[in-house]
C-alpha positions as CSV (number, residue, x, y, z in Angstrom):
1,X,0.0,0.0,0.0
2,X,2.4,2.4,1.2
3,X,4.8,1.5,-2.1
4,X,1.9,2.0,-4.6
5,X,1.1,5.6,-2.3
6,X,4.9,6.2,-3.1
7,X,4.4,5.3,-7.0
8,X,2.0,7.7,-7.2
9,X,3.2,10.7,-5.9
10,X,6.5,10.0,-7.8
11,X,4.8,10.1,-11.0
12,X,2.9,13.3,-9.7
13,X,5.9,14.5,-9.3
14,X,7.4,14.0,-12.4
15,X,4.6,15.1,-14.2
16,X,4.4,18.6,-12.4
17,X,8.0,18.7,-13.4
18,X,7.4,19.6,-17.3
19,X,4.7,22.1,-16.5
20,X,5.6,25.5,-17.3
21,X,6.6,27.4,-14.0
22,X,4.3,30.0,-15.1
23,X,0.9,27.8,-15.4
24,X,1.9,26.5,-11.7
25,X,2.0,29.9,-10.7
26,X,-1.1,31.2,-12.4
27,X,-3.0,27.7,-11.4
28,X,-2.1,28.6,-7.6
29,X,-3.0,32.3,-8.0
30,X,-6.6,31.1,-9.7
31,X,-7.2,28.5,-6.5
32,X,-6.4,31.9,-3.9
33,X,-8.7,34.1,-6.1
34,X,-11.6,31.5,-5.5
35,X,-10.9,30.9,-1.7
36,X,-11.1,34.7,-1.6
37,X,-14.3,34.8,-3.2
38,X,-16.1,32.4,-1.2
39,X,-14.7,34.0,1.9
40,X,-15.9,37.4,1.3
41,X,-19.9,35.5,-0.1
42,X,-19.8,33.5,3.3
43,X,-19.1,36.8,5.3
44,X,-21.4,39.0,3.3
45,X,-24.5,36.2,3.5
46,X,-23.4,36.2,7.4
47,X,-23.8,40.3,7.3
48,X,-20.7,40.6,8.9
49,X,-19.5,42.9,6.1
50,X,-22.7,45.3,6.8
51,X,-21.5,47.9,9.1
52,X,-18.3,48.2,7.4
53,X,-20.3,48.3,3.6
54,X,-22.5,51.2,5.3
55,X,-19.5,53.3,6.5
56,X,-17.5,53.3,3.5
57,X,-20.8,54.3,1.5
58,X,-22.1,57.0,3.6
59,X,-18.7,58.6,4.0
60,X,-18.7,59.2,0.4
61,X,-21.7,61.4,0.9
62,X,-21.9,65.2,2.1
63,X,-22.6,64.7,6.1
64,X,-26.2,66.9,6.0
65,X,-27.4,65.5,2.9
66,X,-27.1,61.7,2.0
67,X,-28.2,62.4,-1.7
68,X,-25.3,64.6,-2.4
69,X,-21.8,62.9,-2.9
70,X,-18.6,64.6,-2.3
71,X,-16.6,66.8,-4.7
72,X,-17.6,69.2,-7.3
73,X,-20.3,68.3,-9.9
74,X,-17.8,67.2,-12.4
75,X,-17.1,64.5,-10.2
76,X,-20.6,63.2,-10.2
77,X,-20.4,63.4,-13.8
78,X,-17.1,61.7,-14.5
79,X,-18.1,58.7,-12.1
80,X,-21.3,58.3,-14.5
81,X,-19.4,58.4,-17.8
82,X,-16.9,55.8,-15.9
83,X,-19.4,53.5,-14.7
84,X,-20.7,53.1,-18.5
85,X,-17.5,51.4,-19.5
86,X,-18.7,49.0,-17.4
87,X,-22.2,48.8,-19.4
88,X,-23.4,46.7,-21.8
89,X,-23.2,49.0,-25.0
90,X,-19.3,49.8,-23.7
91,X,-18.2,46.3,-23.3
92,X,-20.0,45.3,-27.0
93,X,-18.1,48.0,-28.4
94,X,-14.9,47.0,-27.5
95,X,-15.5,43.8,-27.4
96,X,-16.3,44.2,-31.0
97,X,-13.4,46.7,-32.2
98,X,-11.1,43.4,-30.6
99,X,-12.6,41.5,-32.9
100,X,-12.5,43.2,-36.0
101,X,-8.6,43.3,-35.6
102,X,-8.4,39.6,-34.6
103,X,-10.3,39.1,-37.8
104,X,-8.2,41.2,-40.3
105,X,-4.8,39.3,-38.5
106,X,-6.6,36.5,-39.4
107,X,-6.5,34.8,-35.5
108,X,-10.3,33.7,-35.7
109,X,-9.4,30.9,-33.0
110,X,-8.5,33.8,-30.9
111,X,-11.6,35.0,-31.5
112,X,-13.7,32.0,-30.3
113,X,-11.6,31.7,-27.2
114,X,-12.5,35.6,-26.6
115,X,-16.3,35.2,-27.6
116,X,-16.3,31.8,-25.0
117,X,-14.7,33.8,-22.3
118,X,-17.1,36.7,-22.6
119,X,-20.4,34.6,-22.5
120,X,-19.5,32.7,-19.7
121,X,-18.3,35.8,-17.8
122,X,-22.1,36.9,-18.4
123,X,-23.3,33.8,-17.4
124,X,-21.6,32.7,-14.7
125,X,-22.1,36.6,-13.7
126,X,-26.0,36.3,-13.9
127,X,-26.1,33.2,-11.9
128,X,-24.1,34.6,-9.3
129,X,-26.4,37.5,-8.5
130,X,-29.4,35.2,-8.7
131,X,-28.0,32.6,-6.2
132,X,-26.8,35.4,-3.9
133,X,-29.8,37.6,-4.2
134,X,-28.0,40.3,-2.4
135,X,-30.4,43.6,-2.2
136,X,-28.9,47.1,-3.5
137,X,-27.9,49.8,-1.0
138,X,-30.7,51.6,0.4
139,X,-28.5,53.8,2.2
140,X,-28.0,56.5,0.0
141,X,-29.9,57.2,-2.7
142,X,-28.9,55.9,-6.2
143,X,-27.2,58.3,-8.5
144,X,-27.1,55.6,-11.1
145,X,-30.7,53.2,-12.6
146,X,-30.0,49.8,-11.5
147,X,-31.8,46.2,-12.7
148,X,-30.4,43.7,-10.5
149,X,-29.2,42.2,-7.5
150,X,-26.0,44.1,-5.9
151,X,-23.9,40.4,-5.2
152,X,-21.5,40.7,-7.4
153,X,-21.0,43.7,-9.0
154,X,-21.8,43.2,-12.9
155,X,-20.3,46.2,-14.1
156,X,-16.8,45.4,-11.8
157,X,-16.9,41.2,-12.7
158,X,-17.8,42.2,-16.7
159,X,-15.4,44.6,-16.8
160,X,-12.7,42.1,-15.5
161,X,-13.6,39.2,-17.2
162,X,-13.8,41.6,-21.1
163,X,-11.2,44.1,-20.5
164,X,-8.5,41.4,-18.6
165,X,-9.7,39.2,-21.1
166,X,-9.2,41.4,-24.7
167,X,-5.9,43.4,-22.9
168,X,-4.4,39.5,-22.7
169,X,-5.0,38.5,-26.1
170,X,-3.9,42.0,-27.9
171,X,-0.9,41.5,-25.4
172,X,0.2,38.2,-26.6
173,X,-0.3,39.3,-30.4
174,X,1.6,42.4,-29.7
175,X,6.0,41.8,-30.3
176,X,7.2,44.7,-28.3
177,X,7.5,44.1,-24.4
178,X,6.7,48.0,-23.5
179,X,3.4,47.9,-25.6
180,X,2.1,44.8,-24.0
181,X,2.8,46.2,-20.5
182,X,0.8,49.6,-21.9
183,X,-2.3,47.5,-23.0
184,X,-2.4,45.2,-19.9
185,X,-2.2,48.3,-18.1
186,X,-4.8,50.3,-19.8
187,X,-7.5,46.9,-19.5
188,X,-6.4,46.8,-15.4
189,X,-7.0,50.8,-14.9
190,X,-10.4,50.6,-16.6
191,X,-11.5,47.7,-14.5
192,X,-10.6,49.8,-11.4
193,X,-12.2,53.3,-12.4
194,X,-15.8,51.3,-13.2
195,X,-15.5,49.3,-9.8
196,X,-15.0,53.0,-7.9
197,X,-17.5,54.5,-9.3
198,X,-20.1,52.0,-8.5
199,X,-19.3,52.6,-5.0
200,X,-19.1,56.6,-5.4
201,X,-22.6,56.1,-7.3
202,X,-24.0,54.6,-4.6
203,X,-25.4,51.0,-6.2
204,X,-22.7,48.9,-4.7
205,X,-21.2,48.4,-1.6
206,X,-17.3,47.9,-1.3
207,X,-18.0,44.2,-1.0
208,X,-19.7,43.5,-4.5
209,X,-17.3,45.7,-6.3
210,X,-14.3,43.6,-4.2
211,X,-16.2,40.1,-5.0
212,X,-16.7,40.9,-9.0
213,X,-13.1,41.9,-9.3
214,X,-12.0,38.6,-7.4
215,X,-14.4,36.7,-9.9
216,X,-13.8,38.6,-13.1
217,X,-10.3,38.3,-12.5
218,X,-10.5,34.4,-11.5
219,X,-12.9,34.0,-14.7
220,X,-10.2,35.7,-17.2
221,X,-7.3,33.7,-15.4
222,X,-9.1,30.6,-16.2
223,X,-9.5,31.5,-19.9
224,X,-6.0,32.6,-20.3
225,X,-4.6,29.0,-18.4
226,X,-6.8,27.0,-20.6
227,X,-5.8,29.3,-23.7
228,X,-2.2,28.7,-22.7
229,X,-2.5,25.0,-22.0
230,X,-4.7,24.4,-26.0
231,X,-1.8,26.5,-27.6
232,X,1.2,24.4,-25.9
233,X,-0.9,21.5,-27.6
234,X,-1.1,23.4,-31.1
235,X,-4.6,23.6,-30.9
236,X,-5.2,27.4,-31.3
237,X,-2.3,27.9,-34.1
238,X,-2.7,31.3,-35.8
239,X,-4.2,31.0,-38.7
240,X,-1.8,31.1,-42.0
241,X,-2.0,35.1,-43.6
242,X,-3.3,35.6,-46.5
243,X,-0.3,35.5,-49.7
């Protein structure tokens, strides 16, 4: 027993040997993204995340009036125009402008992998606001329309799962080093700005925004792993350019 116990983990061994050092890592940084996640669900459906939720919210409000946020009203405006990169029409578009230049460098398997990633990040975005049912602030009043249930946030999980998502693909089509650190940049700055402003709005508490970041992240991690792991097989080889 204890020889054939020994076997096993040898082989285990030896297979974890030719895996890339980088899919270990990103396979271990994927399981700490989910643990986090389901920490943060079990301590929100416990309301142990309430007073904390509250206090951030309504100190982002002017102290005699709970419908007026702080700053100027440029502010208030810029945190709408940010939170609409987070929309639906926003993430479409550039969702959309991806794929037109996938197309014309002829990468449509590129393009399947990004249209999978995207419609399970909606999905599996859906279904987590329906199983957690989480009801929207009512703290402050809304400075934004909402639809749905606050756990997750949509706009912060869809705006991690498309813009992670598109900024890693233009990143490993891309040759020079500086540009691919400008694009992965650009995708990780827009993810932040829409999560802040759905707090500053209002229509999410700290915790949803946190928890769709953690899942939108963890969603395009998994994308990019199993990506990673088809192209080391030569199943998602660009496509030949035209002559």
């Amino acid at each position: 027993m204890h020889q054939r116990l020994r076997n096993t983990l040898f082989k285990l061994f030896q297979r974890l040997k030719t895996v890339e050092p980088l899919l270990l890592v990103s396979c271990l940084i994927l399981a700490i993204l989910t643990w986090a996640f389901i920490e943060i669900a079990d301590e929100v459906l416990e309301q142990e995340t309430h007073a904390f939720d509250k206090w951030v919210i309504r100190s982002l409000r002017q102290t005699d009036d709970p419908a007026a946020p702080l700053g100027p009203t440029w502010v208030q405006d810029l945190g709408r125009d940010l939170t609409a990169f987070g929309g639906s029409a926003a993430l479409v578009f550039f969702t959309v402008v991806v794929i037109g230049y996938l197309w014309i460098e002829r990468k449509t398997r590129m393009i399947l992998l990004l249209l999978s990633a995207a419609l399970g990040g909606l999905l599996l975005s859906s279904s987590l606001k329906y199983f957690f049912a989480r009801p929207r602030p009512d703290i402050v009043p809304h400075l934004a329309p909402v639809y749905t249930s606050s756990f997750p946030s949509g706009h912060s999980m869809l705006s991690a799962v498309i813009y992670l998502t598109l900024g890693a693909l233009l990143a490993s089509v891309i040759a020079r080093p500086l540009l691919k650190i400008y694009v992965l940049a650009v995708a990780i700055t827009l993810t932040l700005l829409v999560g802040l402003s759905r707090i500053y709005l209002g229509v999410h508490y700290p915790t949803d925004v946190i928890a769709g970041w953690i899942a939108g992240l963890a969603w395009a991690l998994l994308c990019w792993i199993i990506a990673h792991w088809l192209q080391r097989r030569h199943q998602i080889e660009d496509d030949d350019p035209e002559p």
